[in-house]
C-alpha positions as CSV (number, residue, x, y, z in Angstrom):
1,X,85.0,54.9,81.0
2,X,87.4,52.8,79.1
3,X,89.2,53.9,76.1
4,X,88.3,52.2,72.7
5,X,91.6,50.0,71.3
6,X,92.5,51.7,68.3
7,X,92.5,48.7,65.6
8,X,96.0,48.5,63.6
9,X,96.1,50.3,60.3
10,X,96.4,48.3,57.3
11,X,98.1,49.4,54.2
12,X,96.2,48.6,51.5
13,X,98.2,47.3,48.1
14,X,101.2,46.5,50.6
15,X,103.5,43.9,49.3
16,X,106.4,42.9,51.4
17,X,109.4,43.3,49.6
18,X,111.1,41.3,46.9
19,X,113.4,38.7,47.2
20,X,115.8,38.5,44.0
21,X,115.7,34.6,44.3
22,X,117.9,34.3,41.0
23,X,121.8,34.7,42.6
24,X,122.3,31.6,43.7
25,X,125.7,33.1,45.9
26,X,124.7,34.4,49.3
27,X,127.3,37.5,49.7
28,X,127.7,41.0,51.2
29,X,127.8,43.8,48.7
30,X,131.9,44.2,49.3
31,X,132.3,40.4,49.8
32,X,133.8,38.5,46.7
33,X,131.4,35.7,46.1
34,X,133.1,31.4,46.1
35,X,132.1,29.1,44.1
36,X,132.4,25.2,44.5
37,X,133.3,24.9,41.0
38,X,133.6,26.4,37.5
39,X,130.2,25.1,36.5
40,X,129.0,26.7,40.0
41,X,130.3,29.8,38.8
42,X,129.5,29.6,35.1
43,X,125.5,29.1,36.5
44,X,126.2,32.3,38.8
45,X,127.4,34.7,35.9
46,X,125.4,33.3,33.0
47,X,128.2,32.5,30.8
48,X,130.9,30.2,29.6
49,X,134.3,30.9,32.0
50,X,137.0,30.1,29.8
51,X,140.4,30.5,32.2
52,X,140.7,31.5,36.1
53,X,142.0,34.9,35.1
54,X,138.2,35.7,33.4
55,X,136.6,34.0,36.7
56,X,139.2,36.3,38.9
57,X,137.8,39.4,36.6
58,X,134.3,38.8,37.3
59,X,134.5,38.5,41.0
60,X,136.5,42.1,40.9
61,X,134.0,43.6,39.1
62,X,131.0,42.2,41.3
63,X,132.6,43.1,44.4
64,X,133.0,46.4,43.1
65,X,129.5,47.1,41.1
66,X,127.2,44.7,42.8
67,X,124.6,43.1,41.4
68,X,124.8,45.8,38.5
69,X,127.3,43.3,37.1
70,X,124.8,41.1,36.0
71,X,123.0,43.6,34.2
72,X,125.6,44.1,32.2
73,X,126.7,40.7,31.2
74,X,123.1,40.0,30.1
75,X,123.5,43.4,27.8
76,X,126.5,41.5,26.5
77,X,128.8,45.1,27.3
78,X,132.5,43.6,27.1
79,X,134.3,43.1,30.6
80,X,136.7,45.8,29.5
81,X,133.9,48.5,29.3
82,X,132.2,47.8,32.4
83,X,131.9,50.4,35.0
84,X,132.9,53.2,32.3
85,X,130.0,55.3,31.4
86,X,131.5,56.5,28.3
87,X,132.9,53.1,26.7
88,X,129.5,51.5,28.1
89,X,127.4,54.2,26.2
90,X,129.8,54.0,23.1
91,X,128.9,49.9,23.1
92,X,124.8,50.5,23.6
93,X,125.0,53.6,21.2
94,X,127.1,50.9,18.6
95,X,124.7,48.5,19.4
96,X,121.8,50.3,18.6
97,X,122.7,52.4,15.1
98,X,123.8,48.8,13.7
99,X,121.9,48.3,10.6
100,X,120.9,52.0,10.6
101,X,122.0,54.7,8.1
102,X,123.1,56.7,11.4
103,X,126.4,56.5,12.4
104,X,128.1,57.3,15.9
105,X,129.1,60.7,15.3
106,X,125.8,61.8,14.6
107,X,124.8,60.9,18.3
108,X,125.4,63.9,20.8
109,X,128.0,63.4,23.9
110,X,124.9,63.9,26.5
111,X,123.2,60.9,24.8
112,X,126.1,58.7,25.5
113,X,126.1,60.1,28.8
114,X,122.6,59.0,29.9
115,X,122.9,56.1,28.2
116,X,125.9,54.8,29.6
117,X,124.6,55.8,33.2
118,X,122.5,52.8,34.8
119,X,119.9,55.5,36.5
120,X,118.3,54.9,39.7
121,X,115.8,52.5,40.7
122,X,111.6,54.4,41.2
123,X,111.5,55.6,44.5
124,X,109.5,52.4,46.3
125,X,106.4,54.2,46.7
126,X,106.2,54.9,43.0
127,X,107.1,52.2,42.2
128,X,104.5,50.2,44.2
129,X,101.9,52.7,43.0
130,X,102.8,52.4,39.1
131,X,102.5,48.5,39.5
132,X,99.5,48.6,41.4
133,X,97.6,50.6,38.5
134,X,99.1,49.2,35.8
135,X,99.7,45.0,37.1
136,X,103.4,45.1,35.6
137,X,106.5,44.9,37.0
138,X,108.6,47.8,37.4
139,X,111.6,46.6,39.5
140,X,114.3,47.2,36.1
141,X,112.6,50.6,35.5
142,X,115.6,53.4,35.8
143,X,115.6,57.2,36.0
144,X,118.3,59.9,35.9
């Protein structure tokens, strides 16, 4: 007697994943992305480049933190504090007290820590899971 063919398993709520269709630079995480010109590049990093030494800036800090780079330039953290927890944390902690009565000081040092740390992304399967039940989108969601 023959055996029964096993049908494939299907995954229910699978979705293949993501493209992030918004760089408009194809690269390799250690490459330094080229650009055809400064209006290329100034569509590529979301702001106005104003000399080649800023453009030569941003390309070192891509190469080095990725696509977290953008991130950062839409928080509007100066160049200078980028990839520095502490002075990152120091600008979002500055940022967020402005037009309180609370003043910097009054924030503890393990605040600033967290908040100047980016996180992690959800594990996929959470994250699939949480968007599933919920219909939102989680992909910017970070945990320590």
């Amino acid at each position: 007697m023959p055996t029964p063919t096993r049908r494939p398993t299907r995954v229910v709520g699978y979705r293949p994943p993501r493209m992030n269709q918004t760089r408009s630079v194809q690269r390799s995480k250690s490459s330094v992305p080229t650009f055809r010109n400064q209006t290329h590049a100034e569509a590529h990093y979301g702001q106005e480049i104003e000399s080649a030494t800023e453009l030569h800036q941003l390309q070192r800090l891509e190469k080095r933190y990725g696509d977290h780079l953008h991130g950062w330039l839409e928080e509007g953290i100066p160049k200078g504090a980028m990839g520095d927890p502490h002075e990152m944390g120091d600008y979002r902690i500055q940022r967020a007290v402005e037009g309180t009565d609370t003043s910097r000081e009054d924030v503890p040092e393990t605040v600033l820590e967290v908040v100047g740390d980016d996180g992690q992304p959800l594990p996929e399967t959470i994250q699939r899971s949480l968007e599933e039940r919920m219909d939102a989108d989680f992909s910017d969601v970070r945990i320590q």
